[in-house]
MARGUNU-786682 format. One line per field, with one value per residue (C-alpha): residue number from 1; residue in one letter; x, y, z. Coordinates in nm, 2 decimals. Each point is the difference from the previous one (the first is absolute). Example, Ala and Ser with C-alpha at 12.3 -4.5 7.8 and 13.67 -1.06 7.14 Angstrom:
2
nr: [1 | 2]
rest: [A | S]
x: [1.23 | 0.14]
y: [-0.45 | 0.34]
z: [0.78 | -0.07]
END
This chain:
178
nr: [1 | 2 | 3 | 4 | 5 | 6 | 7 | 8 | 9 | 10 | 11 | 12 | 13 | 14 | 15 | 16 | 17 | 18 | 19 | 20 | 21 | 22 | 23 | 24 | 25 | 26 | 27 | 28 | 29 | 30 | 31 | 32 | 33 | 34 | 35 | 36 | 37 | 38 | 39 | 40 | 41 | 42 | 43 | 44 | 45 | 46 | 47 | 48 | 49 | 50 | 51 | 52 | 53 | 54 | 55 | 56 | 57 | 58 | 59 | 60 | 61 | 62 | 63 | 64 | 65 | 66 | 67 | 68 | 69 | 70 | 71 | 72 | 73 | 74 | 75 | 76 | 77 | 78 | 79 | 80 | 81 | 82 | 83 | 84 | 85 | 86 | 87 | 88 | 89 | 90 | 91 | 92 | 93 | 94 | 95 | 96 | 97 | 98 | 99 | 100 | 101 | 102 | 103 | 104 | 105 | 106 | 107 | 108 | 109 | 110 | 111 | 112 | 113 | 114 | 115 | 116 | 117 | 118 | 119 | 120 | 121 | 122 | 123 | 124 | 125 | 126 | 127 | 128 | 129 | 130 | 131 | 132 | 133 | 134 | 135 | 136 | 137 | 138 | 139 | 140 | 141 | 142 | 143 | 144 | 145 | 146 | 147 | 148 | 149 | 150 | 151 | 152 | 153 | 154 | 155 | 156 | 157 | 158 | 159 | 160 | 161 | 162 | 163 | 164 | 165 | 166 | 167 | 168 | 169 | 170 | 171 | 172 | 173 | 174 | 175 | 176 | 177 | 178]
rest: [X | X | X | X | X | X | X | X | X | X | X | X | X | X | X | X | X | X | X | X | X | X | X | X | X | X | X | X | X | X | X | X | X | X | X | X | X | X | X | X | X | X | X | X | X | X | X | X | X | X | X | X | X | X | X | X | X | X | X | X | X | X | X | X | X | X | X | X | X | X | X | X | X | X | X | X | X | X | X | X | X | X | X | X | X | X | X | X | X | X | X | X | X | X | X | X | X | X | X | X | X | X | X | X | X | X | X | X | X | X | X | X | X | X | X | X | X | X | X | X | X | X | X | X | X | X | X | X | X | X | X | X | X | X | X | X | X | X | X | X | X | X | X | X | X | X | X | X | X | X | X | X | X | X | X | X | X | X | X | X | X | X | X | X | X | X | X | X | X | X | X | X | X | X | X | X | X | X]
x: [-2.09 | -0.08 | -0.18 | -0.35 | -0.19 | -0.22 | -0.37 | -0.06 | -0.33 | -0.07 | -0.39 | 0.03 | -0.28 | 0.17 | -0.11 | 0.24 | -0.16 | 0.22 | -0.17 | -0.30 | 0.03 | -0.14 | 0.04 | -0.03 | 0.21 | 0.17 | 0.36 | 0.15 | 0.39 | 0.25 | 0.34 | 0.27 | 0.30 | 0.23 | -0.21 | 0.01 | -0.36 | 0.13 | 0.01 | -0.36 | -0.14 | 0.12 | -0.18 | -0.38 | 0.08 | 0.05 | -0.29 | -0.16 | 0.09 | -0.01 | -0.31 | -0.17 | -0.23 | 0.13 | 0.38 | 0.16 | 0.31 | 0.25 | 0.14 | 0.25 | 0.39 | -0.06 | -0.02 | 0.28 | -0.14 | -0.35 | -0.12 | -0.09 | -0.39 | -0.14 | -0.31 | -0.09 | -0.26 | -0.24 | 0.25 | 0.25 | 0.18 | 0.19 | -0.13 | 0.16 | 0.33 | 0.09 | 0.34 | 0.06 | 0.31 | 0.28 | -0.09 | 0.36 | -0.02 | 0.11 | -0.35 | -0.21 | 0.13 | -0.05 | -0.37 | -0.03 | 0.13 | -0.21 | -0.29 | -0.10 | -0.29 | 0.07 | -0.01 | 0.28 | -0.02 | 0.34 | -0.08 | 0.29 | 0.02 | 0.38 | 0.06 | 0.37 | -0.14 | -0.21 | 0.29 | 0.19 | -0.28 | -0.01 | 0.35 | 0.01 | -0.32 | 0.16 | 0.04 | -0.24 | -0.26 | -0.29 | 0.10 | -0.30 | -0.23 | 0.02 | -0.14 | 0.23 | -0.09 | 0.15 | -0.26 | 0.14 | 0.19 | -0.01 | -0.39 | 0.10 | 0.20 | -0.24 | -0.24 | 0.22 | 0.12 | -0.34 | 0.09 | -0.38 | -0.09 | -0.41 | 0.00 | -0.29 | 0.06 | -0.22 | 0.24 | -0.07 | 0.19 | -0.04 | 0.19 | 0.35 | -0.03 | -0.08 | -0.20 | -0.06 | -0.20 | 0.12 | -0.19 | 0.14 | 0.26 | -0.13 | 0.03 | 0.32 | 0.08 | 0.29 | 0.03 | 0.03 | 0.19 | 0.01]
y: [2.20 | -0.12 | -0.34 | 0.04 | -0.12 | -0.34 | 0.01 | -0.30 | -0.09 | -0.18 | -0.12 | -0.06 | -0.10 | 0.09 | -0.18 | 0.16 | -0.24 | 0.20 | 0.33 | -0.07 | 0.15 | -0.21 | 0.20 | -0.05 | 0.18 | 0.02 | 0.15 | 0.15 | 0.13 | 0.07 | -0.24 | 0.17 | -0.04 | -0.05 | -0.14 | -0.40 | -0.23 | -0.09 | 0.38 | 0.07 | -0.30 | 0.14 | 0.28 | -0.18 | -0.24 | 0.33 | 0.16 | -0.32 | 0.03 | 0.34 | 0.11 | 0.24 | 0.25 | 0.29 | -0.23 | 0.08 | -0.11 | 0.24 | 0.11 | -0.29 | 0.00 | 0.32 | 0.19 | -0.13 | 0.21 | -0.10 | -0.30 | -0.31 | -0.01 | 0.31 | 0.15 | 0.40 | 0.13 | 0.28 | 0.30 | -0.21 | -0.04 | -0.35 | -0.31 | -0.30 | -0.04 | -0.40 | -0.06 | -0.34 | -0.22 | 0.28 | 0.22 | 0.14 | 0.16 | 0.39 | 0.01 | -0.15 | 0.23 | 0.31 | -0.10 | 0.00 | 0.28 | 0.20 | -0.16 | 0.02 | -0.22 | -0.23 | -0.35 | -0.21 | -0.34 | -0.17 | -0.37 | -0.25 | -0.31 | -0.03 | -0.05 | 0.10 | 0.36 | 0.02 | -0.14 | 0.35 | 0.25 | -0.09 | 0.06 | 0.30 | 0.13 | -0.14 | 0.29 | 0.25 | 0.09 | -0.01 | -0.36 | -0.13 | 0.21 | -0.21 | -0.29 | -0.29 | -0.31 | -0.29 | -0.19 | -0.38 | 0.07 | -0.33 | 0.08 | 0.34 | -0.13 | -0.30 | 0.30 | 0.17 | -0.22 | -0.01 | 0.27 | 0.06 | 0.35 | -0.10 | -0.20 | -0.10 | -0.04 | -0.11 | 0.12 | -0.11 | 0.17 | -0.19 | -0.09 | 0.17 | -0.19 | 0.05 | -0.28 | 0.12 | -0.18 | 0.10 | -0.08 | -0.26 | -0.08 | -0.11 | 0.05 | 0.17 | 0.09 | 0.19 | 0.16 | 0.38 | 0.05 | 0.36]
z: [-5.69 | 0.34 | 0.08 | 0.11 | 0.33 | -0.04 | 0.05 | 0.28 | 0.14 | 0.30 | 0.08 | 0.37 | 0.23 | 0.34 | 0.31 | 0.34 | 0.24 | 0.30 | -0.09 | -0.12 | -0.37 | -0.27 | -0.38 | -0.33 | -0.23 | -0.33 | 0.01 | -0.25 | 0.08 | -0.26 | -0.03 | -0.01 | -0.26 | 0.29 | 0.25 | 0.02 | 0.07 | 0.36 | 0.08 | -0.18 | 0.20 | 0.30 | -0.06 | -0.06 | 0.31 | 0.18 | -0.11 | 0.08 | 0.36 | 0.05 | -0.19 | 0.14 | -0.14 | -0.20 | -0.04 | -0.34 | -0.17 | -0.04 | -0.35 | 0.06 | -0.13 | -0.21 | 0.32 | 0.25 | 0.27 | 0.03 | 0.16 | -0.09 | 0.07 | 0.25 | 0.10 | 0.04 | 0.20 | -0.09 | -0.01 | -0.17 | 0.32 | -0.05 | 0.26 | -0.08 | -0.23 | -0.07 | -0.14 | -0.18 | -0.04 | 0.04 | 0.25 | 0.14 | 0.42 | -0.15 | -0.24 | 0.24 | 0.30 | -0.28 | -0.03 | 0.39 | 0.06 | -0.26 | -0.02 | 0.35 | 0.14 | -0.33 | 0.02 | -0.13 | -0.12 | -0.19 | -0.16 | -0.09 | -0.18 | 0.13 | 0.37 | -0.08 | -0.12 | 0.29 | 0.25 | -0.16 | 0.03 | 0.39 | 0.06 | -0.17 | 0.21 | 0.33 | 0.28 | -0.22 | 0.25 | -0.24 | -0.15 | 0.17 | -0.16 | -0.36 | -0.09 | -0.11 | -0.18 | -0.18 | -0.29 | -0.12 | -0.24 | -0.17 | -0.02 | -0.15 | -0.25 | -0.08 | -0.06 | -0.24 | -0.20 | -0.17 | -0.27 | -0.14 | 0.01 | 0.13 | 0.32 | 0.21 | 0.37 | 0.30 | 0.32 | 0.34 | 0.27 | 0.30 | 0.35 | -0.16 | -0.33 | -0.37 | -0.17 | -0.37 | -0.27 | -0.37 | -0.28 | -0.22 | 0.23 | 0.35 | 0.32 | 0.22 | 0.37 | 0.19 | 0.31 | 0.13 | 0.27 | 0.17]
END
């Protein structure tokens, strides 16, 4: 019998101070068996900074080839594809190449995995066309290590850095650099 996905909620009162999106939200994604807290986190923290109308998570580890959050427009033609944590150069050159006007967005909380993804873009022509950015990951893993499956976050976005208030816990800060 396989293990089963956990139900995790996330109340989040977005403020993105740099684009001028304020939300409030509750988020519901599923945990995979496999997937570990740091890499779920990542995901929220991108959909934090990334949210725009219409973004979705993808199906997560169940589905290796779908992103990590995404939005469609209209005609189901795919816009924006965000890749979290592991992104390698080969997938994110596939989703380039056919998905064409789509935006790209990778988010790391290791500037190690990030250093790697750059060299093994360098001399592609359309490297330049995706989005690259690194999140603290000390701030990521602070966030994480708070196992609850309800959390309750106020998230500012301002001037390339995170300041989230959790609930029970306090405040925490980390920097995004692109």
């Amino acid at each position: 019998m396989a293990l089963s996905s956990t139900r995790m909620e996330y109340r989040i009162s977005l403020n993105n101070l740099d684009r001028g999106v304020e939300r409030s939200e509750t988020v519901i994604l599923a945990l995979h068996p496999s997937e570990t807290l740091e890499h779920l986190t990542l995901r929220v923290l991108a959909w934090c900074l990334f949210w725009e109308e219409g973004l979705a998570f993808g199906p997560g580890l169940s589905t290796p080839e779908a992103a990590d959050l995404w939005t469609h427009d209209l005609t189901g033609r795919l816009t924006t594809w965000i890749e979290v944590g592991s992104a390698t150069g080969e997938r994110v050159k596939k989703v380039l190449q056919h998905h064409n006007g789509a935006g790209v967005q990778v988010l790391f909380a290791d500037v190690r995995r990030r250093e790697e993804l750059v060299a093994e873009l360098t001399g592609w022509k359309r490297a330049a066309e995706i989005g690259l950015w690194t999140v603290d990951g000390q701030l990521v893993r602070e966030l994480a290590a708070r196992q609850e499956r309800r959390h309750k976050w106020a998230v500012t976005y301002v001037g390339e850095h995170f300041y989230v208030d959790v609930e029970g816990v306090g405040s925490m800060d980390g920097a995004v650099t692109r």
